[in-house]
C-alpha positions as CSV (number, residue, x, y, z in Angstrom):
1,X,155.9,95.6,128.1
2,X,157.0,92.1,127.1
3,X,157.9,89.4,125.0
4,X,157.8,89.5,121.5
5,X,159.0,91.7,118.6
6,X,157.7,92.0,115.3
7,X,159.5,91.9,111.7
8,X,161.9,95.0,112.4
9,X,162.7,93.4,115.8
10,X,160.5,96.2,117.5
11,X,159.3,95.2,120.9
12,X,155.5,94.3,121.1
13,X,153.8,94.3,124.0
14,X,151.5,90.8,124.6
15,X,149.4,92.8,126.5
16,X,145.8,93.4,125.3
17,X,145.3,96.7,124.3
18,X,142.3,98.2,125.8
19,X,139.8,99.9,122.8
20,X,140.0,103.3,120.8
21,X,137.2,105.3,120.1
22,X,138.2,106.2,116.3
23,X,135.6,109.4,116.5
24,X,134.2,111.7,119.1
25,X,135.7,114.0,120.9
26,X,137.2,111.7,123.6
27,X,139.1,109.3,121.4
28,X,142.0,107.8,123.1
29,X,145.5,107.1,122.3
30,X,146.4,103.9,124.1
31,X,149.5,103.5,125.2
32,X,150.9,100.9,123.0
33,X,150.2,103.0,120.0
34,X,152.3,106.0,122.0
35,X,155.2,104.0,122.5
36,X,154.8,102.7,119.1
37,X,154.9,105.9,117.3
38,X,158.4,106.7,119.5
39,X,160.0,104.4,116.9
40,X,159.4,106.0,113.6
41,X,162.4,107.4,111.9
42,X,161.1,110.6,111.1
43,X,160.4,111.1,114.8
44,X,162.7,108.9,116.8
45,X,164.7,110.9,119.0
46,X,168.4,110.4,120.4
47,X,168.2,108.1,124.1
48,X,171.0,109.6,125.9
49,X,169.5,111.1,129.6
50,X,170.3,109.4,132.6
51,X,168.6,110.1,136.1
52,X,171.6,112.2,137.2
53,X,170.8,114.3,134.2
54,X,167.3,114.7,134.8
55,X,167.3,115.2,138.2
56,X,170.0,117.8,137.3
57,X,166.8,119.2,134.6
58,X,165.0,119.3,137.7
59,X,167.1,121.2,140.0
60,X,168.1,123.6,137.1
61,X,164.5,124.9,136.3
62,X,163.3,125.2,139.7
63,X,165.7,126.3,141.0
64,X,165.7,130.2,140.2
65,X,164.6,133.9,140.8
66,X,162.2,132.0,143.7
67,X,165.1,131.1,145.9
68,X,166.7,134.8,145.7
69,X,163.3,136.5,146.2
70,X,160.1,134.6,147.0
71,X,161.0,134.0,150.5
72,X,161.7,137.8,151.5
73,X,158.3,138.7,150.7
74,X,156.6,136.2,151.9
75,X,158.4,136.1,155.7
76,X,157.7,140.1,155.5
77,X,154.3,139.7,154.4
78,X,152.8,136.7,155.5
79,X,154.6,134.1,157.3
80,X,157.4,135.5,159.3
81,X,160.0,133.0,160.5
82,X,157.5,130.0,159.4
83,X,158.1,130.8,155.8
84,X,160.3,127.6,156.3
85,X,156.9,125.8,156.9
86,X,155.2,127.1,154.1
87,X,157.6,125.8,151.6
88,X,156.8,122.4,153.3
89,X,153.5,122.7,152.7
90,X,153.8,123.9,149.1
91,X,156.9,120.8,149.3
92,X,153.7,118.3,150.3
93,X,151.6,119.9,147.2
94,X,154.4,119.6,144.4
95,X,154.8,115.8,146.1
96,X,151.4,114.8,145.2
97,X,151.7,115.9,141.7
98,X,155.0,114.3,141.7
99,X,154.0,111.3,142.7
100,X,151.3,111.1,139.5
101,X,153.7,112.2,137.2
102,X,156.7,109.6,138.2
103,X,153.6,107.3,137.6
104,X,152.3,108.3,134.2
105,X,156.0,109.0,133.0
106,X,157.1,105.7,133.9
107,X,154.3,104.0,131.9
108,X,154.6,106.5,129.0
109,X,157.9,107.2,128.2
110,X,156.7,109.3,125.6
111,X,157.6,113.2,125.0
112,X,155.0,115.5,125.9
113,X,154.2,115.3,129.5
114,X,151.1,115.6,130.8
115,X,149.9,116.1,126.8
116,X,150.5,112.6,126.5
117,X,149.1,111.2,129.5
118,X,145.4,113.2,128.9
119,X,145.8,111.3,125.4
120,X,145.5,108.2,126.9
121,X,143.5,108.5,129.8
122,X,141.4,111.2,129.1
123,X,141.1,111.7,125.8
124,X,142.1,113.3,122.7
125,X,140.7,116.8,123.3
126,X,141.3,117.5,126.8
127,X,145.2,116.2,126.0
128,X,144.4,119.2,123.2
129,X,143.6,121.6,126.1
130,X,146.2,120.3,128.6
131,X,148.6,120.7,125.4
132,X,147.4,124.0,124.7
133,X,147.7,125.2,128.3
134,X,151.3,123.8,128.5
135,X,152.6,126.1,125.4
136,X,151.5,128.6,127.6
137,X,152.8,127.8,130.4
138,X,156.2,127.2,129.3
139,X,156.4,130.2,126.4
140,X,155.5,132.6,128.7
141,X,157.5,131.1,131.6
142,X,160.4,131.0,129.2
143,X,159.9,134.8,128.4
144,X,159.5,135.8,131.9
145,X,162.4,134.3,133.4
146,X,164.6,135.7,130.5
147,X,163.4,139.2,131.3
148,X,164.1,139.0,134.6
149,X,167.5,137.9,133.9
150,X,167.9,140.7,132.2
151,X,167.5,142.7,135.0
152,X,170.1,141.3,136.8
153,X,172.2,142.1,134.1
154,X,171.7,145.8,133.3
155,X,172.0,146.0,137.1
156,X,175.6,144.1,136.7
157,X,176.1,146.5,133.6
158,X,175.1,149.6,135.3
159,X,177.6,149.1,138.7
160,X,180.4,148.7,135.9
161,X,179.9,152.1,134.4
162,X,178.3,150.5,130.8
163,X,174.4,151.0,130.9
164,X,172.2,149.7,128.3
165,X,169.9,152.4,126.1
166,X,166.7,152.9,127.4
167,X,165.1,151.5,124.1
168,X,167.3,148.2,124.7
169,X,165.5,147.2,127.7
170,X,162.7,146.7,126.8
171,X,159.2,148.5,126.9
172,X,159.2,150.8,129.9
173,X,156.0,153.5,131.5
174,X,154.4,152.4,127.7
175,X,157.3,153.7,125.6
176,X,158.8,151.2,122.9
177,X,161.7,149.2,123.7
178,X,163.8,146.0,123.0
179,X,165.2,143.8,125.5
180,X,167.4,143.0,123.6
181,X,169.6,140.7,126.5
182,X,166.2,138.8,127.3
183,X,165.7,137.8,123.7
184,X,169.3,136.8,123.2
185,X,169.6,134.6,125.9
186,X,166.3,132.9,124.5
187,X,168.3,132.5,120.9
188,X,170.9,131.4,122.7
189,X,169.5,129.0,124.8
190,X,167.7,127.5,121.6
191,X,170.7,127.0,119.7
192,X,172.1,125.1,122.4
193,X,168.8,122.8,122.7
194,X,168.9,122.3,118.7
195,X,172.7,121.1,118.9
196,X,171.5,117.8,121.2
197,X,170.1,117.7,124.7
198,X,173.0,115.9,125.9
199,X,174.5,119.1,125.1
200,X,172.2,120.7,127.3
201,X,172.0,118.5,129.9
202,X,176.1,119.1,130.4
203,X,175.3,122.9,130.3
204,X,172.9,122.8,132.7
205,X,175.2,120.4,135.1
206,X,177.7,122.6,135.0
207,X,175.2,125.8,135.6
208,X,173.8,124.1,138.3
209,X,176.9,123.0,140.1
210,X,177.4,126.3,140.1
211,X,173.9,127.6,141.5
212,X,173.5,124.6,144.5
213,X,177.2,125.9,145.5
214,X,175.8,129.5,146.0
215,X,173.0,128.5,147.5
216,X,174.8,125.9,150.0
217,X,177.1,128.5,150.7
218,X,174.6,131.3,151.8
219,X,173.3,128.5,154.1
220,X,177.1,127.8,155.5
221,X,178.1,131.4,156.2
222,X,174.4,132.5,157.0
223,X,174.4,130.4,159.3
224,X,177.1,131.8,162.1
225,X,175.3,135.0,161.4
226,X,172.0,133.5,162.7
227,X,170.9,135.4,165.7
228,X,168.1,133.7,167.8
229,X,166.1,136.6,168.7
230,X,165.0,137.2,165.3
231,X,162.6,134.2,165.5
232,X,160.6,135.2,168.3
233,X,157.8,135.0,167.1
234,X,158.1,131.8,164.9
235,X,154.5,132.1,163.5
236,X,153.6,136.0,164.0
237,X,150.3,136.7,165.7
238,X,147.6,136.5,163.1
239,X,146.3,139.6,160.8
240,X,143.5,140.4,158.7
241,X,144.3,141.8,155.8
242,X,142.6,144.1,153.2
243,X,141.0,142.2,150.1
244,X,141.4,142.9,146.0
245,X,138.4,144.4,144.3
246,X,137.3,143.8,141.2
247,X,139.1,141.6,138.7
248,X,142.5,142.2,141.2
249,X,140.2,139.7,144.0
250,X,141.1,136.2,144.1
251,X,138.6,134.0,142.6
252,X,138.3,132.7,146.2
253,X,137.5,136.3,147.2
254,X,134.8,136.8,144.5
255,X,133.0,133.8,145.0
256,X,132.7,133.2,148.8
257,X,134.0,136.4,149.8
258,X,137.3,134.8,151.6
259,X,139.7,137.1,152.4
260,X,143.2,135.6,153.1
261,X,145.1,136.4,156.0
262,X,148.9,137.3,157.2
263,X,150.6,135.7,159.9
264,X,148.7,133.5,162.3
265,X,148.8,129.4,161.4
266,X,146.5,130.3,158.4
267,X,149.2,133.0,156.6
268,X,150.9,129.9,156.6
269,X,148.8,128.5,154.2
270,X,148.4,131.8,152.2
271,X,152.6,132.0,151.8
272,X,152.5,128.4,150.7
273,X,150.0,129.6,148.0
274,X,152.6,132.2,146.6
275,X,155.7,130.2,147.6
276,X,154.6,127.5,145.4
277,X,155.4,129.4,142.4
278,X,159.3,128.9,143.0
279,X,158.5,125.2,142.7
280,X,157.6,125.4,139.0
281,X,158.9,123.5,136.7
282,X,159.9,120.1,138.3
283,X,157.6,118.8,135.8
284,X,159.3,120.1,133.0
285,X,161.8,116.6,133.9
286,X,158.4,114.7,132.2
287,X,158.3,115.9,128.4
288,X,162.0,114.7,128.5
289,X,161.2,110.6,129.0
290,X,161.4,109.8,125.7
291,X,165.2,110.8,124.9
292,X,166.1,108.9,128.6
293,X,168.1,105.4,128.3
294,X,165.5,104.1,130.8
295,X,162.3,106.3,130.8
296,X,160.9,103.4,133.5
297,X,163.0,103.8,136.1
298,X,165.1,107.5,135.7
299,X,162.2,109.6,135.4
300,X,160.8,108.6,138.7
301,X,164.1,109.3,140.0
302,X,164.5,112.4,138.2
303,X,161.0,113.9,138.8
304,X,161.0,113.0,142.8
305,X,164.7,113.1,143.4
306,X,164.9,117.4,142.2
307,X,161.8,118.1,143.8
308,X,163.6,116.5,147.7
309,X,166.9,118.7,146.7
310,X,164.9,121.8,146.4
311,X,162.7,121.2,148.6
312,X,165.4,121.3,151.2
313,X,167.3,123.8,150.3
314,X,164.3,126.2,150.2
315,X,163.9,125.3,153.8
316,X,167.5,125.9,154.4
317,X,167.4,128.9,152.9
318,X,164.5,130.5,154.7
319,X,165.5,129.4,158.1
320,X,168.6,131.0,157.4
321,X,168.0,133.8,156.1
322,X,165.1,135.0,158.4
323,X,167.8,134.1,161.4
324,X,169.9,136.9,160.1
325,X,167.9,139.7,159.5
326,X,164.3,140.3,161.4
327,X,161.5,139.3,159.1
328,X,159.6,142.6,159.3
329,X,162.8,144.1,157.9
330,X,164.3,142.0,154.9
331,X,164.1,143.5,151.3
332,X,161.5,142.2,149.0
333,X,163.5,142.7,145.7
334,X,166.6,140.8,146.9
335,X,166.2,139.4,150.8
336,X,169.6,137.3,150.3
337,X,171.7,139.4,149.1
338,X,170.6,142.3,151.5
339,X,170.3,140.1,154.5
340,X,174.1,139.9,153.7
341,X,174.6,143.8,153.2
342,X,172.7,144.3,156.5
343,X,175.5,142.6,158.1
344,X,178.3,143.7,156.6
345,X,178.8,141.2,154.2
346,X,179.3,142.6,150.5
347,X,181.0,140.1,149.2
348,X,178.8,137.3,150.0
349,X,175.7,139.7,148.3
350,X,177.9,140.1,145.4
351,X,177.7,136.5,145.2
352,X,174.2,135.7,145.8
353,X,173.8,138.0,142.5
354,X,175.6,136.4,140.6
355,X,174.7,133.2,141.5
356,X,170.8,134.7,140.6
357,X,172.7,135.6,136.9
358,X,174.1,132.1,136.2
359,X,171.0,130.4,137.6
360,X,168.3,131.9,135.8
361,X,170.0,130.8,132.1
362,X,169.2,127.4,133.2
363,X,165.6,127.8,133.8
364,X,165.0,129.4,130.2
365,X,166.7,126.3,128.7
366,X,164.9,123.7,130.2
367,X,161.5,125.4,129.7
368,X,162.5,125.7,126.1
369,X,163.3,122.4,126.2
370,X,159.8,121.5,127.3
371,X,158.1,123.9,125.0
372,X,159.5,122.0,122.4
373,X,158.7,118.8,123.3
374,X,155.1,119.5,123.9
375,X,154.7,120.9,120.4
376,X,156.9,117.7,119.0
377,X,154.0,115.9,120.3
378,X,150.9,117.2,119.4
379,X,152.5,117.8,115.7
380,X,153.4,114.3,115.6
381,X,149.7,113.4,116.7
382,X,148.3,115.6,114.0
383,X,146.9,117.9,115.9
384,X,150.0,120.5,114.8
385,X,151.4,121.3,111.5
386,X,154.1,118.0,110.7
387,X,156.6,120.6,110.4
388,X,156.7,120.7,114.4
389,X,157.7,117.4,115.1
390,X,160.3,117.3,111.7
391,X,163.6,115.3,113.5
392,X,167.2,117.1,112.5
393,X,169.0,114.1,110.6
394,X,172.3,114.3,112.8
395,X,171.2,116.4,116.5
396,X,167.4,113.9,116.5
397,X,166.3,116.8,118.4
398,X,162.9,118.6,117.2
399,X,164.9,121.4,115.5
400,X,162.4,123.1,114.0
401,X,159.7,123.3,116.5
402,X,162.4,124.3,118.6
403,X,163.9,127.1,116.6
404,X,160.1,128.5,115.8
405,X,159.3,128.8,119.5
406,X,162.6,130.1,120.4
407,X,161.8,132.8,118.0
408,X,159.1,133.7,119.4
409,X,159.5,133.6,122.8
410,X,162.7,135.6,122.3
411,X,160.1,138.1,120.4
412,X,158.0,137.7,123.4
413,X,160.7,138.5,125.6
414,X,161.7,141.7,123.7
415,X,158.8,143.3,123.0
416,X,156.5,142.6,125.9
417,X,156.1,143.6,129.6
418,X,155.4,140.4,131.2
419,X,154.6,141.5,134.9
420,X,151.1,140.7,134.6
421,X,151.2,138.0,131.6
422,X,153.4,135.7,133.9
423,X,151.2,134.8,136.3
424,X,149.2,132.9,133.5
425,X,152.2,130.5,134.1
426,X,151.0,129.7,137.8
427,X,147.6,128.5,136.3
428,X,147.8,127.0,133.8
429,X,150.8,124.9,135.9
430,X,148.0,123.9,138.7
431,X,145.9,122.9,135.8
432,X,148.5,120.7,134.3
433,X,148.5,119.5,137.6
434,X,144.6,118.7,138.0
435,X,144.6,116.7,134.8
436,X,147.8,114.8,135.5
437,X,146.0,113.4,138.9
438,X,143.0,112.9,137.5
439,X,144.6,110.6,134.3
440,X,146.1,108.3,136.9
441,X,142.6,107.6,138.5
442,X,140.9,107.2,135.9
443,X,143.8,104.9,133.9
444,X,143.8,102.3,136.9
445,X,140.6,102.1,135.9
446,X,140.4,101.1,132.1
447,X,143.9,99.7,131.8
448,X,144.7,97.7,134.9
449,X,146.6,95.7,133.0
450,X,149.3,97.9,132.2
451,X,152.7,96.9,133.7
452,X,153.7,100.5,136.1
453,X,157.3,100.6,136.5
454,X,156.4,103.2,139.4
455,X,153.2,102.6,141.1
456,X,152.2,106.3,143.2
457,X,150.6,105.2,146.9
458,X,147.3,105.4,148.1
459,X,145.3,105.6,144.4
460,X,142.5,107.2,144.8
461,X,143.2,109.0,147.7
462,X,146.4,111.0,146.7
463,X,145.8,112.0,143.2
464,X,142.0,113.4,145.1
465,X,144.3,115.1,147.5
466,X,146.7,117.0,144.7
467,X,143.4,117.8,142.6
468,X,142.0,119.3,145.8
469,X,145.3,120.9,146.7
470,X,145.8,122.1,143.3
471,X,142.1,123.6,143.0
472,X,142.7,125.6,146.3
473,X,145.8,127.1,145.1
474,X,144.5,128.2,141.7
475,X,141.2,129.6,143.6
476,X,144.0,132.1,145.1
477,X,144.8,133.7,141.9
478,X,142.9,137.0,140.8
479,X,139.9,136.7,138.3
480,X,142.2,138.9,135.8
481,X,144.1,135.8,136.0
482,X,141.1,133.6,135.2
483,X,140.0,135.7,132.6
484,X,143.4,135.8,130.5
485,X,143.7,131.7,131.1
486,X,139.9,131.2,129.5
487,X,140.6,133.5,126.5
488,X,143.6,131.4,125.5
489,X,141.8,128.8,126.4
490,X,138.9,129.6,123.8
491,X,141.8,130.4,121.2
492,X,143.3,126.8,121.5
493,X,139.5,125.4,121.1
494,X,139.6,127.7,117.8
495,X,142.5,126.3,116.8
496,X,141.6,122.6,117.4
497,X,137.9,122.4,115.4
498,X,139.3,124.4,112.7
499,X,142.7,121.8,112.4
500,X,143.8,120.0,114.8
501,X,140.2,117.9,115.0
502,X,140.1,117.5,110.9
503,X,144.5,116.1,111.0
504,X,144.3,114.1,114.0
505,X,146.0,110.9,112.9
506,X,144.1,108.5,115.7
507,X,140.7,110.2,114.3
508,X,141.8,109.1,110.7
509,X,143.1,105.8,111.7
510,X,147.0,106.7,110.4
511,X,148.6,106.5,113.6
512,X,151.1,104.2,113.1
């Protein structure tokens, strides 16, 4: 951006502004007009995020339940010792994505995420679908997490001699129940995000400080526990494994009758599909860019910076933890905080479990937070109702978008078994993912112009790589999977001819 201002002493970019389609389905929101609409009164938001804090957002959401259990299952299951490799791989994956993201966000410092960047390069209604796919994501990720949460607390409450009634958590073998931790947290967690999200960005610092230190010190005593015999073998001779049937197959399965396998250089590939999963929500850091001091440079930082700390510490993690106890023989509920048990070590598991407690309250914020911002967005596109993106006049946060969906993902939370629902959250992730990669093609393209404070490398060839990465992963999942995605899916088009097509402010011509 550059140059000159107009009569309110807004900046005004000298740029030329590439063309709008004002009809059809493919309209686009350029990104002048994005930017522009940041400074509205009604919708401004407070600037006060730095990189720290984001990368802190970062390392808070993905940082979670994936650390404490993803990597038991998948060293007993599929990878063995090399589970440490498979979280490079999946590492390599979230990279690429990365990559586009720090790109986009950089460009458009503009809430909404990868909302906002279909709307400019893609067009108005696949930035409706990618939108629509997000809420899911992040409502039902929110709900998930805060159920799982809740586990580790009616554990906790049970060891002290004060168990929860059965109808307070939650639905159990199809009888009613409540969770009624899960959907407190969620209130909780909201009211917090409505306050100010420098409010919750010095929660989550303090949460997280708390969670990396757990985590770096199951690495430091793990590690003179280590005993080298329990690596042999590093990859695990390869085995064939029985497929799903039905709608439990993969969509791989189904279609080209693919059956992953375990161990072996190719189980490998099939734990990086699963481990993956503990790497969600890095892009979460995104929909924040428009309350950051200085969107151009910190969400790079923030974006790539949380994803290198995790990254590494999953590594550390697994290569520790499959040192202490033989693969073949480490829990798949909680392989940390057994791995300690096995050796003798209660206090260090007591730790690990409560580090899992105070960890997991920051990953329902932030995807909260996200939620909310996505919503903010759309509404303040049209494509909502306005009262989504309605500032409060002393917080500037989205209050009541953020109070609405805190409702009812707290609802969601309570009433709900999610076991099944919450792999929706893995798709429609990898399909944020697709569209993300493909808006940077295709935005080199038709606005070359456009000042990048963060150019990604190698354009076209990595955002072809992430798509195709991305594709493969989501091919893993089971056709249930599929079929629950496409039936939201077909509810959000419902949604968007019947109102969100008819308000759209760009197809009107009020976006101003």
């Amino acid at each position: 951006m550059s140059g000159t201002t107009d009569d309110g002493g807004r900046p005004v970019s000298t740029q030329p502004e590439a063309p709008r389609a004002r009809s059809g389905l493919f309209r686009t929101k350029s990104i002048e007009q994005s930017i522009q609409d940041t400074e509205e009164p009604e919708h401004k938001l407070n600037k006060s995020l730095s990189a720290l804090d984001l990368t802190v957002f970062g390392v808070g959401v993905v940082i979670g339940a994936g650390i404490f259990v993803t990597t038991g299952t998948v060293a007993k299951d599929y990878a063995g010792p090399a589970v440490a490799l498979a979280f490079v791989v999946a590492g390599i994956v979230c990279a690429l994505a990365a990559l586009c993201y720090a790109e986009f966000a950089s460009t458009v410092p503009v809430a909404g995420s990868a909302y906002t960047f279909a709307y400019a390069s893609l067009g108005e209604f696949v930035a409706w679908i990618i939108g629509w796919d997000l809420v899911l994501e992040l409502a039902l990720g929110a709900a998930t997490v805060a159920v799982g949460w809740a586990g580790y607390v009616q554990s906790l409450l049970d060891s002290w001699g004060i168990p929860l009634p059965a109808v307070l958590v939650g639905p159990q073998d199809g009888k009613f129940g409540f969770n009624i931790a899960a959907a407190l947290l969620i209130l909780v967690m909201t009211g917090v995000l409505v306050v100010g999200v420098k409010l919750s960005a010095h929660v989550t610092s303090v949460v997280v400080a708390i969670k990396v230190l757990v985590v770096l010190i199951i690495i430091a005593v793990g590690s003179f526990h280590i005993v080298g015999s329990n690596y042999q073998p590093f990859i695990p001779p390869k085995q064939e494994v029985s497929g799903g049937s039905g709608l439990s197959a993969t969509l791989l399965e189904s279609i080209f009758g693919y059956t992953p396998s375990a161990f072996g250089v190719m189980g490998i590939f099939t734990a990086a599909a699963i481990v993956f999963f503990a790497y969600i929500g890095f892009d979460v850091v995104a929909t924040a860019a428009e309350e950051t001091i200085d969107p151009a440079k910190d969400v790079p930082r923030g974006i790539i910076g949380s994803l290198a700390i995790c990254t590494a510490l999953y590594v550390a993690v697994s290569i520790v933890v499959t040192g202490m106890q033989k693969y073949s023989t480490l829990s798949a509920d909680a392989p940390l905080a057994d791995a300690f048990k096995a050796i003798d070590q209660p206090f260090w598991a007591g730790l690990i479990n409560f580090g899992a407690i105070i960890g997991l309250v920051t990953v329902v914020m932030i995807l909260l937070l996200g939620q909310g911002r996505v919503f903010f967005a759309m509404s303040r596109d049209g494509l909502l109702p306005k009262v989504f993106s309605d500032v409060h006049p002393k917080f500037r946060t989205p209050y009541r978008s953020t109070v609405i969906l805190g409702v009812a993902s707290a609802l969601l939370a309570g009433f709900v078994s999610l076991e099944e629902l919450s792999k929706l959250v893995n798709i429609g992730t990898l399909f944020a993912f697709v569209v993300v990669a493909l808006g940077v093609i295709i935005l080199r393209r038709t606005r070359p112009d456009l000042h990048r404070n963060f150019r990604a490398p190698w354009v076209p060839a990595l955002p072809v790589a992430s798509v195709a990465a991305s594709v493969w992963l989501m091919l893993n999942l089971s056709v249930e999977t599929w079929l629950r995605f496409l039936a939201w899916m077909v509810l959000g088009l419902v949604i968007y001819f019947v109102y969100g097509r008819t308000h759209s402010r760009l197809g009107a011509g009020t976006s101003k």
